[in-house]
N, C-alpha and C positions, 0 to 999 in steps of 0.2 A: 690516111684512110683510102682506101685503093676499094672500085666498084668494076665491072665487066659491061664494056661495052660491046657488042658483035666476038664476043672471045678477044676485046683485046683488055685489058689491066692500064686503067686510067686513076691516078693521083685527083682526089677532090682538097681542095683548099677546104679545110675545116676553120670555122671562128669559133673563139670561145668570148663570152659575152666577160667584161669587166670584173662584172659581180659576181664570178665563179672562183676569180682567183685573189679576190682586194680581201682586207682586214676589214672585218662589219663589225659597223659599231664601235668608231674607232673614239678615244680617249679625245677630248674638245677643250677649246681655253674659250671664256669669255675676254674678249679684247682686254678689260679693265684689269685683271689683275696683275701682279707686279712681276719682274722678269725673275726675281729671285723665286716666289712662286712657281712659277712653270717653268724652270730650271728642276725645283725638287720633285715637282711631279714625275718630270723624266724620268728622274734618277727614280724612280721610286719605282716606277711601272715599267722601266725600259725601252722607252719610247724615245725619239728624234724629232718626229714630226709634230706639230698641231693646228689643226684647223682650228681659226679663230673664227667664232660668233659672235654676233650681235643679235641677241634672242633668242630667234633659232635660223637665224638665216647666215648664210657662210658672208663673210666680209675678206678676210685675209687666211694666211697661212704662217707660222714662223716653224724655223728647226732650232734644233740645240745649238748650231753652228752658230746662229747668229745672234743667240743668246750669249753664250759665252765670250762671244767677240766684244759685244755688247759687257760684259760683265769684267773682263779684261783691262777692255780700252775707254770704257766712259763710267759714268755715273748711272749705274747699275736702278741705285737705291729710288731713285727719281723717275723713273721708268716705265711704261705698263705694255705691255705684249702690243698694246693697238699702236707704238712708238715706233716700234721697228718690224711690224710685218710684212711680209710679201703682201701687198691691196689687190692683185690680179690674181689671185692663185690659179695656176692649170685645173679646170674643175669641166669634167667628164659625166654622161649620165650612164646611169646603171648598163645598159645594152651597150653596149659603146666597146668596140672587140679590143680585145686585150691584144693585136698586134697590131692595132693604130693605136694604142696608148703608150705603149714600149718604143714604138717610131718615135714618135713626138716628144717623150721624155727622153729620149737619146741623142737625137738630132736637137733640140733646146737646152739640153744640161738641165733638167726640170729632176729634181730630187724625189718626187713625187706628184701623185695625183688625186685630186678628192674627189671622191662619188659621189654625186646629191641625186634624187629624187627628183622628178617632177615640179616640184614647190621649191627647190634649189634647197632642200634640206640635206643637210653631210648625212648619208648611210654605209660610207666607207673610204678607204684610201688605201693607195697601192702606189708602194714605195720601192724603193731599188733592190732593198733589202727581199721586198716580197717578187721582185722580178727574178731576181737569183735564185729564190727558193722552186718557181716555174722552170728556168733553164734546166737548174738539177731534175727538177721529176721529167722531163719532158727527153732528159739524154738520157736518164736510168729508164727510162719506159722504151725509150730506141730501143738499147741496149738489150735488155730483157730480151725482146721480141724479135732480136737480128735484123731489125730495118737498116738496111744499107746507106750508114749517115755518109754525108757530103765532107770532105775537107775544109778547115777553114780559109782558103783560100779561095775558094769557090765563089762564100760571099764577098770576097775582101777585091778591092777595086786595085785596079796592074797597080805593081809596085814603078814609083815615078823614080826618076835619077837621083840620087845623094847629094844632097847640098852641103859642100863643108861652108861653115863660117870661119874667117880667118882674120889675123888682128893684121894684116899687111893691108899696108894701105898703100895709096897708087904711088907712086913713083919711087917705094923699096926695093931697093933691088937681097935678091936672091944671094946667100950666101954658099 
C-alpha cells in the first residue's frame, strides 16, 4: 500500500491480524476419544489438524501424521488422542499478525497454529494448507494490479559454496 509524503511514494508495512485469514470454528477432539475415532473424522471432514480439549480449554494438538504413524507402528486400539498429542501446541491470539505467525511456523517446522480467545478458547487455526492458500491470493492480487514483485532471490540469503560429501576417506589415494 503506497501513501505520499511531500510528493514522494512511501511503501507502508500493512498487517493483517490472524483472524482474517485462519479456519473459524475449526473441527476439536476431546483428548479421550480413541485414535481410530479422530482418524475417521479426518477422513470424513477433510481435515489433518486437531486441537485437543479438555472442556473447553485447549490442552494439546494432534494431526493425521501422527495418527496414522501411531496406527501403523503400535497399538492403535489402546490409545486416546490425549496419548499422543502435541501438550505445547503453537497457540496465537486472535490479533496476533499473520506475518509473525508464518515466521514462526516456518522457522519452528510448526504444521500449524491455534487461535484462542482471551479465555485460551480455540476460535480458530491456521495451518500450511491455509498459508498457501494467502500466498496464492496475495501473488494473484500483485499480479492483477502490476505491483512490481521482487525476485525470489531477493529474499533468499547469498548462496554459500557446494559441499560434496564423498565416501574417500583419508589416506585413499586418487585413481
Amino acid at each position: 500500500m503506497r501513501h505520499k509524503t511531500n510528493g514522494i511514494a512511501k511503501m507502508r508495512k500493512v498487517t493483517f491480524p490472524i483472524s482474517k485469514q485462519m479456519t473459524a470454528c475449526p473441527l476439536i477432539a476431546d483428548k479421550s476419544i480413541t485414535i481410530d475415532e479422530a482418524l475417521n473424522c479426518m477422513t470424513e471432514y477433510q481435515v489433518r489438524h486437531f486441537p485437543v480439549v479438555e472442556g473447553d480449554q485447549i490442552v494439546g494438538l494432534v494431526s493425521e501424521r501422527d495418527l496414522e504413524h501411531v496406527r501403523t507402528h503400535g497399538d492403535a486400539g489402546q490409545l486416546r488422542v490425549e496419548d499422543v498429542m502435541v501438550k505445547d501446541p503453537y497457540t496465537v491470539a486472535k490479533g496476533t499478525p499473520l506475518s509473525e505467525v508464518a515466521r514462526v511456523m516456518s522457522e519452528h517446522r510448526i504444521g500449524s497454529a491455534i487461535i484462542v480467545d482471551h479465555r485460551h478458547h480455540v476460535v480458530g487455526i491456521f495451518t500450511h494448507t491455509d498459508g498457501m492458500r494467502v500466498l496464492s491470493e496475495i501473488t494473484e492480487d500483485a499480479v492483477g494490479k502490476s505491483v512490481t514483485a521482487k525476485s525470489v532471490e531477493t529474499f533468499l540469503p547469498p548462496p554459500q559454496p557446494t559441499t560434496r560429501v564423498s565416501s574417500k576417506r583419508k589416506g585413499d589415494k586418487t585413481p
